[in-house]
Structures are given as C-alpha cells and as structure tokens.
Biopython code that builds the backbone (N, CA, C, O; Angstrom):
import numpy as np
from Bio.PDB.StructureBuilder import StructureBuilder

atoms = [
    (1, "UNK", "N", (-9.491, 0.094, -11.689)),
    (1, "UNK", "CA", (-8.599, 0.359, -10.572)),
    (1, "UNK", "C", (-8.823, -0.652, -9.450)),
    (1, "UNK", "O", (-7.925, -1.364, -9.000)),
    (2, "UNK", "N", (-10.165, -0.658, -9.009)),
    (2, "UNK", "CA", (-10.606, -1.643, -8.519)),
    (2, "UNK", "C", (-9.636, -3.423, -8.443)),
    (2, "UNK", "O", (-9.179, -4.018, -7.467)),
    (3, "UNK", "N", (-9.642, -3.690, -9.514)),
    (3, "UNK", "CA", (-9.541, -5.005, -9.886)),
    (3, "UNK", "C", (-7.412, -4.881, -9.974)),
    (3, "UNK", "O", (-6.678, -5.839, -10.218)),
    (4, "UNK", "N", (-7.066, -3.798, -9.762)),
    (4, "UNK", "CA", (-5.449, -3.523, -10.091)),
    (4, "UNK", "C", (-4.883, -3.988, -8.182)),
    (4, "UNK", "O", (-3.977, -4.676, -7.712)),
    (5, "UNK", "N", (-6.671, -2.668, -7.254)),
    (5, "UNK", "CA", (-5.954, -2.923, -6.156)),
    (5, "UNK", "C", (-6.037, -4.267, -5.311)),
    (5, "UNK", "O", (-5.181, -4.558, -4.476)),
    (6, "UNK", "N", (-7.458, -5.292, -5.678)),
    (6, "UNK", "CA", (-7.154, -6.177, -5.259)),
    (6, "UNK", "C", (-6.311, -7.250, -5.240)),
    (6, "UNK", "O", (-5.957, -7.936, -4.282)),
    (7, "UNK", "N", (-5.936, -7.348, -6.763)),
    (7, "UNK", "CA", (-4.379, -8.082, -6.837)),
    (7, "UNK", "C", (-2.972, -8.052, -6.082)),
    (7, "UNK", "O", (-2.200, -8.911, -5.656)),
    (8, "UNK", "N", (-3.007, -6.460, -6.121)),
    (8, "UNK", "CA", (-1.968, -5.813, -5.104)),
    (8, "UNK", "C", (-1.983, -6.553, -3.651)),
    (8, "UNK", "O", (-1.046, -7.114, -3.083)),
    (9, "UNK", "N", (-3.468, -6.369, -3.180)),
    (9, "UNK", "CA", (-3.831, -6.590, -1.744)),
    (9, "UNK", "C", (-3.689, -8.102, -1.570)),
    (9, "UNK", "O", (-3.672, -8.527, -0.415)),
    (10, "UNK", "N", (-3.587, -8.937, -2.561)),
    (10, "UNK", "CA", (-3.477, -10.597, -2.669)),
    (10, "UNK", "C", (-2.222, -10.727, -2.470)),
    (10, "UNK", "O", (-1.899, -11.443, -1.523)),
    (11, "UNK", "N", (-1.272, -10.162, -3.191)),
    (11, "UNK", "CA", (0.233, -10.095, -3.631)),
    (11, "UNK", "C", (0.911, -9.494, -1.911)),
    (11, "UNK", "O", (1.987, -9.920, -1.492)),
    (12, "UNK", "N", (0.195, -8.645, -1.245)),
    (12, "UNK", "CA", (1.436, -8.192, 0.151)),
    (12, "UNK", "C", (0.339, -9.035, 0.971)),
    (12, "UNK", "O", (0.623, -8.991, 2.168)),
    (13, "UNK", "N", (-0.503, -9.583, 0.790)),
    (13, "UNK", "CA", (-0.848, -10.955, 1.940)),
    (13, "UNK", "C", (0.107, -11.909, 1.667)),
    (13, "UNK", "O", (0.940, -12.154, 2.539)),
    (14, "UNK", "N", (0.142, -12.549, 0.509)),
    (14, "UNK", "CA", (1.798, -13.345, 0.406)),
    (14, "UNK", "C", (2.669, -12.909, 0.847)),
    (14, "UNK", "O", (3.284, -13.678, 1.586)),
    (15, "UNK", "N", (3.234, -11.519, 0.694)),
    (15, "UNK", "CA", (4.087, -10.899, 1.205)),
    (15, "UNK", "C", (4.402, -11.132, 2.576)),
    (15, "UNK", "O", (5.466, -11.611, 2.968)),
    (16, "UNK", "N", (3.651, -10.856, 3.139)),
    (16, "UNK", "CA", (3.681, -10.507, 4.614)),
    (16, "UNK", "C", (2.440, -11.076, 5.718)),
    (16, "UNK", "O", (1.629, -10.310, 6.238)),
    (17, "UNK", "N", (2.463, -12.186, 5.897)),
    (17, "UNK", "CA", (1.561, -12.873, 6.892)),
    (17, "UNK", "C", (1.133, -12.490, 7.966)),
    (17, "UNK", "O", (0.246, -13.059, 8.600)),
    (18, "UNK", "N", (1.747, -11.425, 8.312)),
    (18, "UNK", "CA", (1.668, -10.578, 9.834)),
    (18, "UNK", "C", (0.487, -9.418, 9.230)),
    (18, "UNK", "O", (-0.084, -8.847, 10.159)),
    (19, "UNK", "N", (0.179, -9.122, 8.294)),
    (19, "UNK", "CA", (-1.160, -8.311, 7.923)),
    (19, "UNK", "C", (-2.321, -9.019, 7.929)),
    (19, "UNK", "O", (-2.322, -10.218, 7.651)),
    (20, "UNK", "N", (-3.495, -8.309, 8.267)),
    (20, "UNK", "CA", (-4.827, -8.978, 8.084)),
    (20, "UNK", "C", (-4.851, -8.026, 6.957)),
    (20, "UNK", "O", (-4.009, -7.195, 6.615)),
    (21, "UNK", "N", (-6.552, -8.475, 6.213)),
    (21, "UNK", "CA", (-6.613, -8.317, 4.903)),
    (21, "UNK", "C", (-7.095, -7.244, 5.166)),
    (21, "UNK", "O", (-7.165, -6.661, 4.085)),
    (22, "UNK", "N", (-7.654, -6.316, 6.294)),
    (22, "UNK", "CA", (-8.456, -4.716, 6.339)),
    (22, "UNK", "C", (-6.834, -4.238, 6.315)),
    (22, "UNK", "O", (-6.750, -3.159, 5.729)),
    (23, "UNK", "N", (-5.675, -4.673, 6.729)),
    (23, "UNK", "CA", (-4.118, -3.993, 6.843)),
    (23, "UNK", "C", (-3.965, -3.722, 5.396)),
    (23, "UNK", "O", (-3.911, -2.566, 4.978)),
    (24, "UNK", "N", (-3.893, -4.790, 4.591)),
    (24, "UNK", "CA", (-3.298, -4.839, 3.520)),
    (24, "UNK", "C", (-4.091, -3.931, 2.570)),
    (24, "UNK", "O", (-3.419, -3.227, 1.816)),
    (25, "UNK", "N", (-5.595, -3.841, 2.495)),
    (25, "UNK", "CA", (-6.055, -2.918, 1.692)),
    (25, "UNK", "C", (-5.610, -1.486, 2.314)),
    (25, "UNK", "O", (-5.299, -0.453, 1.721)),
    (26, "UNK", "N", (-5.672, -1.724, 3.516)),
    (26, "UNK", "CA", (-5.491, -0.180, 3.610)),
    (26, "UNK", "C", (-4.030, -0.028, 3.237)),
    (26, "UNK", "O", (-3.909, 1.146, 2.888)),
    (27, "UNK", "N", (-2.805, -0.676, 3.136)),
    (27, "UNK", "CA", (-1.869, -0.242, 2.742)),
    (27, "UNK", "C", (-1.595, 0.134, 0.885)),
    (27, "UNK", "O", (-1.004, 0.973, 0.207)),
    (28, "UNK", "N", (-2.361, -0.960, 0.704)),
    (28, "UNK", "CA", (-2.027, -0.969, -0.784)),
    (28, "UNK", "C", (-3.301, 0.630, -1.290)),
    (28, "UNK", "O", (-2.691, 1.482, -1.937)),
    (29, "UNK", "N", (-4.318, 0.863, -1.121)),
    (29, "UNK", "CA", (-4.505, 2.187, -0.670)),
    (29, "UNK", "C", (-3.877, 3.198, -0.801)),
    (29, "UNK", "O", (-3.792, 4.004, -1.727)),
    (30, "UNK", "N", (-3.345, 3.122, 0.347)),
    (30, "UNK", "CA", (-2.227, 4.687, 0.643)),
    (30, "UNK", "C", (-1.265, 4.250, 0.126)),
    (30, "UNK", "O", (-1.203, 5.417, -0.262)),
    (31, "UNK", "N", (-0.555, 3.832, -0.227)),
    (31, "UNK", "CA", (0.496, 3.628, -1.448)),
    (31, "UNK", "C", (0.136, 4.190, -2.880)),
    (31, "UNK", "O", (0.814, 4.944, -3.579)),
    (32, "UNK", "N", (-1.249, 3.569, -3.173)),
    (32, "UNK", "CA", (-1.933, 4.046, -4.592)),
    (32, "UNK", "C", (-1.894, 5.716, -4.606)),
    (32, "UNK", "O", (-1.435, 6.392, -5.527)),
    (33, "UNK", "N", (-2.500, 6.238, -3.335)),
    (33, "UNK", "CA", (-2.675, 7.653, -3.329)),
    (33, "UNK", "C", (-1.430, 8.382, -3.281)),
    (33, "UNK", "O", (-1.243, 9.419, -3.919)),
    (34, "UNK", "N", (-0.278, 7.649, -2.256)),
    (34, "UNK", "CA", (0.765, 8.636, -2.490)),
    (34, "UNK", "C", (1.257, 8.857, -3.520)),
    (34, "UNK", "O", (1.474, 10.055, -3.699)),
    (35, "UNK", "N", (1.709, 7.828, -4.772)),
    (35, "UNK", "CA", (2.058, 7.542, -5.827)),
    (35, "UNK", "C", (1.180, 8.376, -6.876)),
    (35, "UNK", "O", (1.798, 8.821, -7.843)),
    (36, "UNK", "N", (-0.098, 8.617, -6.797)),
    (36, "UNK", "CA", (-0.443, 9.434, -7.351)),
    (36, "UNK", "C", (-0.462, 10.807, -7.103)),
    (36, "UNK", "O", (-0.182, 11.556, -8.039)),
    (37, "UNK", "N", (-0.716, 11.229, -6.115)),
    (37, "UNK", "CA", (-0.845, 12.458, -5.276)),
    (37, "UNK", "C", (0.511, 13.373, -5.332)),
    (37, "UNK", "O", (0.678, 14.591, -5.269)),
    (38, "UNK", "N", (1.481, 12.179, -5.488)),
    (38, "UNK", "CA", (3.260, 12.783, -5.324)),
    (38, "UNK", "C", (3.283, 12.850, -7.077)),
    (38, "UNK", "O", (4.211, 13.650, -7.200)),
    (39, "UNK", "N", (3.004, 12.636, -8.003)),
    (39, "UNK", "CA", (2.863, 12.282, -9.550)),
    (39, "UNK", "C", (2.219, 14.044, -9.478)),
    (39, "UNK", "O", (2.935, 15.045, -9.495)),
    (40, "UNK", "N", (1.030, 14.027, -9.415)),
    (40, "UNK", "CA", (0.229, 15.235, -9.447)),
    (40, "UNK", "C", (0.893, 16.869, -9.281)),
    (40, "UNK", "O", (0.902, 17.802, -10.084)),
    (41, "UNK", "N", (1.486, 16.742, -7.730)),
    (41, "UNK", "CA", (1.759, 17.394, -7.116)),
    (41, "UNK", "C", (3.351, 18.095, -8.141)),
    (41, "UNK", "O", (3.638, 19.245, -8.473)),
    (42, "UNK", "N", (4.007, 16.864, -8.347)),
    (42, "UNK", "CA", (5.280, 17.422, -9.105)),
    (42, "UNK", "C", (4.849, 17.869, -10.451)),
    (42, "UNK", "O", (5.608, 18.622, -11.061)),
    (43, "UNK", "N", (3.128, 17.308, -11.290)),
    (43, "UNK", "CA", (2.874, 18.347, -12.324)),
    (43, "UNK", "C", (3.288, 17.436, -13.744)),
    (43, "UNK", "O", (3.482, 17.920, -14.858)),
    (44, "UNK", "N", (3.356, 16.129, -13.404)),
    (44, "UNK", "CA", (3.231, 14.976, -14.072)),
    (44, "UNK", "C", (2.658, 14.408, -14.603)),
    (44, "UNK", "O", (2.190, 13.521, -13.890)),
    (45, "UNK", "N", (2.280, 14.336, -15.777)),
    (45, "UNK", "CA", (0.780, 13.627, -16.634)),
    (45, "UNK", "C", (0.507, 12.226, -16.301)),
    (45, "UNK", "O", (1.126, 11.209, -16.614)),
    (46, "UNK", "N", (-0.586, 12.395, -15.576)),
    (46, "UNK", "CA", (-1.145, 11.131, -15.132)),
    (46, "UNK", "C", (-0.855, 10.044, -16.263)),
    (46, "UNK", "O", (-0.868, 10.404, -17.440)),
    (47, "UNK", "N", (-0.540, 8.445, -15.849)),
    (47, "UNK", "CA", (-0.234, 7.594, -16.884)),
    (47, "UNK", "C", (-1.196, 6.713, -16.702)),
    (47, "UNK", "O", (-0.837, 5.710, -17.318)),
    (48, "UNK", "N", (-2.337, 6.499, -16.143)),
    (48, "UNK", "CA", (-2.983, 5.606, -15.688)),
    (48, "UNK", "C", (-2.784, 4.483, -14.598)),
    (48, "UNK", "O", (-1.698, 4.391, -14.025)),
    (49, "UNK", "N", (-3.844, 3.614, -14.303)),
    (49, "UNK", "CA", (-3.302, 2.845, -13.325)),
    (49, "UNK", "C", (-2.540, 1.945, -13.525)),
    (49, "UNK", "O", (-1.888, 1.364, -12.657)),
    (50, "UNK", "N", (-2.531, 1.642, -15.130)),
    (50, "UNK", "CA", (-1.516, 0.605, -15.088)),
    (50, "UNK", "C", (-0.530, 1.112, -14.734)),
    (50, "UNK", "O", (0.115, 0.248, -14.140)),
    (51, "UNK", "N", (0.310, 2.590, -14.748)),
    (51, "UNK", "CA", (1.501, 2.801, -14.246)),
    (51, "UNK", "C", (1.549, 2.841, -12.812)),
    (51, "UNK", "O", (2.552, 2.519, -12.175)),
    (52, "UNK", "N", (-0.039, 3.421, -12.057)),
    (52, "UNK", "CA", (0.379, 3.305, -10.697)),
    (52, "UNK", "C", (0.486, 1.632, -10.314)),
    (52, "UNK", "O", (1.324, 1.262, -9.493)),
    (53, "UNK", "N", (-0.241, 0.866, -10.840)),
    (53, "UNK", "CA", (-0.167, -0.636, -10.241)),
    (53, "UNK", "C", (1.385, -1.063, -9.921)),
    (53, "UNK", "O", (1.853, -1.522, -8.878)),
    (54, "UNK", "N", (2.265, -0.644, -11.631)),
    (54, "UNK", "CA", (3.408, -1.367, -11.723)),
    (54, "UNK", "C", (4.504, -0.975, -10.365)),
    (54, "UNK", "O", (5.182, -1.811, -9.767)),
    (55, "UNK", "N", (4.464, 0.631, -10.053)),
    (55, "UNK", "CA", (5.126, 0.819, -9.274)),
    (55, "UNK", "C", (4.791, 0.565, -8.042)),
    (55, "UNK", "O", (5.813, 0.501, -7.358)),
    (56, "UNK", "N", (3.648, 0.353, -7.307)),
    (56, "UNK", "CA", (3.003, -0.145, -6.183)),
    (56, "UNK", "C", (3.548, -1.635, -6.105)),
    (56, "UNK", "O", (4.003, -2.284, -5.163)),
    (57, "UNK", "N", (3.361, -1.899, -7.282)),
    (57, "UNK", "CA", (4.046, -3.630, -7.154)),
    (57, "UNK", "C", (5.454, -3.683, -6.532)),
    (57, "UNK", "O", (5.898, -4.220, -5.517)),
    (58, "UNK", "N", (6.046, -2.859, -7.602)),
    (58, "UNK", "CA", (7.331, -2.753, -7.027)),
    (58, "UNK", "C", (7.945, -2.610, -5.496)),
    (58, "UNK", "O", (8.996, -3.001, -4.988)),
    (59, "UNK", "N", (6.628, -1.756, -4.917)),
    (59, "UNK", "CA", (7.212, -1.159, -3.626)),
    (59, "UNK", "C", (6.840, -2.634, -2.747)),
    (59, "UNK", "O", (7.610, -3.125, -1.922)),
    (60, "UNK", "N", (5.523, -3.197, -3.109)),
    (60, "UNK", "CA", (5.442, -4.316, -3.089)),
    (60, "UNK", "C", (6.737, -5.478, -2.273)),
    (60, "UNK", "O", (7.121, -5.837, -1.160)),
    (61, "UNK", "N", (6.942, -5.642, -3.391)),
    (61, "UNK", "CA", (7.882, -6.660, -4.097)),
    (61, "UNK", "C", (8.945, -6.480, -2.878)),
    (61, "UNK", "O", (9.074, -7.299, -1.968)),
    (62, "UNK", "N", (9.735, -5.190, -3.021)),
    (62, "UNK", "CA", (10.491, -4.544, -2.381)),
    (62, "UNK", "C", (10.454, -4.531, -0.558)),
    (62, "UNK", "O", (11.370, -4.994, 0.121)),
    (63, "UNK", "N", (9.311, -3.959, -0.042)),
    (63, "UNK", "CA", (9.026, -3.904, 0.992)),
    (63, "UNK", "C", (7.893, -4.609, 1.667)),
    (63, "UNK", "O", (8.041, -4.608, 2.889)),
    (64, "UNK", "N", (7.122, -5.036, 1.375)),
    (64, "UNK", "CA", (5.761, -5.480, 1.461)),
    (64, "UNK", "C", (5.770, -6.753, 2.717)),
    (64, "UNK", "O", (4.791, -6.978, 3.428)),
    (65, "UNK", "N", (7.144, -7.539, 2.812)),
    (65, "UNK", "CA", (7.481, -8.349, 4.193)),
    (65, "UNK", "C", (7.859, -7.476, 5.634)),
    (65, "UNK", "O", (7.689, -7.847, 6.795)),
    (66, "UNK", "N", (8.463, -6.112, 5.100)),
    (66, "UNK", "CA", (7.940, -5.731, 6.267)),
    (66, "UNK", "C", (7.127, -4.478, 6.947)),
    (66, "UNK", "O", (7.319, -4.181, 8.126)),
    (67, "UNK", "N", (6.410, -3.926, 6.299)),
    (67, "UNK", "CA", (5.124, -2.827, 5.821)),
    (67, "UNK", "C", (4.522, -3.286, 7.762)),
    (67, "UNK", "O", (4.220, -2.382, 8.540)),
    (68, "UNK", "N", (4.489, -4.320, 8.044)),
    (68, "UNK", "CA", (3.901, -4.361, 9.389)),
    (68, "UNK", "C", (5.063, -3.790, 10.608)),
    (68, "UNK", "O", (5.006, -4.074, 11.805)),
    (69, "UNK", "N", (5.778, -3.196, 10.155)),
    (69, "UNK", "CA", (7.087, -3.027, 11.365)),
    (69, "UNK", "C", (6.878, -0.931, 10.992)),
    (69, "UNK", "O", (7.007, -0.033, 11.824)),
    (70, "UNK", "N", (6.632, -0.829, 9.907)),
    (70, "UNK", "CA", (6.804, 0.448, 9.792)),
    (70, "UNK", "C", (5.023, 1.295, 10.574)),
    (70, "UNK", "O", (4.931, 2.391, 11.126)),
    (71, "UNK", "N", (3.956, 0.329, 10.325)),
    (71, "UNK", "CA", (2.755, 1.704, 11.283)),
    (71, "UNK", "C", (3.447, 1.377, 12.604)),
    (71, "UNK", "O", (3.532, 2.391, 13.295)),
    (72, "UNK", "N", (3.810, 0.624, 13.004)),
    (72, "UNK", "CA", (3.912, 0.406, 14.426)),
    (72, "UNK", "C", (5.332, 1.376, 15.072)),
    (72, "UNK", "O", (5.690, 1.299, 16.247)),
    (73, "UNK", "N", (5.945, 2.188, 14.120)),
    (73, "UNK", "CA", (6.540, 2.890, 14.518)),
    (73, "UNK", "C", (6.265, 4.555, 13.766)),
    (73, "UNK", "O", (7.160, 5.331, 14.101)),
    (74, "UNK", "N", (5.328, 5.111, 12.951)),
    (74, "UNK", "CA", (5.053, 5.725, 12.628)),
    (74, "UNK", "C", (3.983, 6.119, 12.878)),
    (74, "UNK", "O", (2.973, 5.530, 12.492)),
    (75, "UNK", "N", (3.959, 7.264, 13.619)),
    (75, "UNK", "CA", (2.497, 8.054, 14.420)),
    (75, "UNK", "C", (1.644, 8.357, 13.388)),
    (75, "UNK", "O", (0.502, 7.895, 13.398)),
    (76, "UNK", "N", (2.041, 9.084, 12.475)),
    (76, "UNK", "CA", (1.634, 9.549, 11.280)),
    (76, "UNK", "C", (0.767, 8.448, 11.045)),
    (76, "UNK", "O", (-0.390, 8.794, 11.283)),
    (77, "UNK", "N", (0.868, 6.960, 10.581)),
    (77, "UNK", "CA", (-0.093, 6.362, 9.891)),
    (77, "UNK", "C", (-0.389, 5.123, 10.864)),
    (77, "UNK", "O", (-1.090, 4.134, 10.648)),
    (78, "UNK", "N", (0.430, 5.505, 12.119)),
    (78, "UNK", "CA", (-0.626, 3.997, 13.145)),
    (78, "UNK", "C", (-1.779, 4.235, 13.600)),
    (78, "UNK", "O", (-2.103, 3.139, 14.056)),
    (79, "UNK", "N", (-2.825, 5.103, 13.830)),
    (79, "UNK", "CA", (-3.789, 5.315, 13.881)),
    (79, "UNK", "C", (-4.660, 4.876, 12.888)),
    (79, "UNK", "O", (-5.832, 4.911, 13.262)),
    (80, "UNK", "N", (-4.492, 4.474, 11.748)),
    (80, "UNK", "CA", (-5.050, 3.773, 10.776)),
    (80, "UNK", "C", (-5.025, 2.135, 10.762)),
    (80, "UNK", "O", (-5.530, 1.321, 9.989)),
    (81, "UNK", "N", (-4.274, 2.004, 11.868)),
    (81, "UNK", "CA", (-3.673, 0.517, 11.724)),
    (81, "UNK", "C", (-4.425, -0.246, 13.448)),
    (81, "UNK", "O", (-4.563, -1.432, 13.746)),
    (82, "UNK", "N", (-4.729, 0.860, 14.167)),
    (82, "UNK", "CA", (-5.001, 0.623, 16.042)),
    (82, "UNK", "C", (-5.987, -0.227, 16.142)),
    (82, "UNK", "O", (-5.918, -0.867, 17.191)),
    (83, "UNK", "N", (-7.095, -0.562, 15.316)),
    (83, "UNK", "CA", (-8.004, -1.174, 15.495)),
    (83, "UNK", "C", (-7.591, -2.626, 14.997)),
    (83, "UNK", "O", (-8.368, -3.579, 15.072)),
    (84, "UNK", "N", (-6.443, -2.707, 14.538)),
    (84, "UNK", "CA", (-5.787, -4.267, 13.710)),
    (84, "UNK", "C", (-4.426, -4.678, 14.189)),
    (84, "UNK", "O", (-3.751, -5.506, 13.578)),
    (85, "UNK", "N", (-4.020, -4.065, 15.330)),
    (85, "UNK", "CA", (-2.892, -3.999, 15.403)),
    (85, "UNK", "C", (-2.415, -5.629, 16.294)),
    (85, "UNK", "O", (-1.276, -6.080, 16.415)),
    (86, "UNK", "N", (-3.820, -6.275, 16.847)),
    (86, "UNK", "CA", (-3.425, -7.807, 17.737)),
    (86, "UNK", "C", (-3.204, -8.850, 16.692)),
    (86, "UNK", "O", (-2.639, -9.867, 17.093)),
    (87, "UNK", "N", (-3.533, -8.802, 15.449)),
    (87, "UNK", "CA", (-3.361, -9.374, 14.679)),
    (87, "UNK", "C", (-1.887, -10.162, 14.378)),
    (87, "UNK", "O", (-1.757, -10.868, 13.378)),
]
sb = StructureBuilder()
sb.init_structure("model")
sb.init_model(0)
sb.init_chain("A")
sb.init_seg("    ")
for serial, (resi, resn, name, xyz) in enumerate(atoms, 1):
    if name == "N":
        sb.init_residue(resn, " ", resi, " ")
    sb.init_atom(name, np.array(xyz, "f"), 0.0, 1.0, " ", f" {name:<3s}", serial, name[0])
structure = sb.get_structure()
C-alpha cells in the first residue's frame, strides 16, 4: 500500500505545484480512506489496493490541479491543511 501511495503522492505533485509534499500525502491519504471507508460502509468486498490505487488515480487525474482550492474552502478538512497553507 505503502509503495501504491507514494506514487499517487508523486503523480498530484505533478499535478498541482501549489501543494507541498506533507499536502499531497495527506491528500492522497484521505482519498485512500474515503474510497475505502465509502466501499466498506455500502458492504462491498474489499478488492484490494490495486483497486483503491486505480480509482484514487483517477480522482487524481481528474482533480488533483485543483485539490489546493478545495481545503481552503472547506472547514471540514482545512484544519488539516493550516499548518501548510503559506505554501
């Protein structure tokens, strides 16, 4: 898992230059958990990480240029972000 999330965390630093690298793990992170946690919760047989990687990529891929516009307007998860936010 390890070695799935640092790729991830390589992949939305390309993404998005406006993250430092404590941003980006912590995003790619809570992405991993929601994706699983929301999998769980609906009662879904875990597929491993290769399935969570692929779709994390995706969200990735998808959003990952601008992942720095969304803590800065979401209370919920800018407190995770306050100590990185001059960056």
């Amino acid at each position: 898992m390890q070695e799935y999330q640092q790729k991830l965390v390589e992949l939305l630093l390309e993404k998005n230059t406006k993250l430092s690298v404590h941003q980006a793990q912590t995003w790619v992170e809570l992405l991993w958990d929601d994706f699983e946690t929301t999998r769980a919760k609906a009662g879904r047989e875990y597929k491993g990480s290769e399935m969570t990687e692929k779709i994390v990529r995706q969200w990735i891929e998808n959003y990952g240029e601008k992942l720095h516009e969304f803590f800065a307007t979401n209370p919920k998860y800018s407190h995770l972000f306050e100590d990185q936010k001059e960056h």
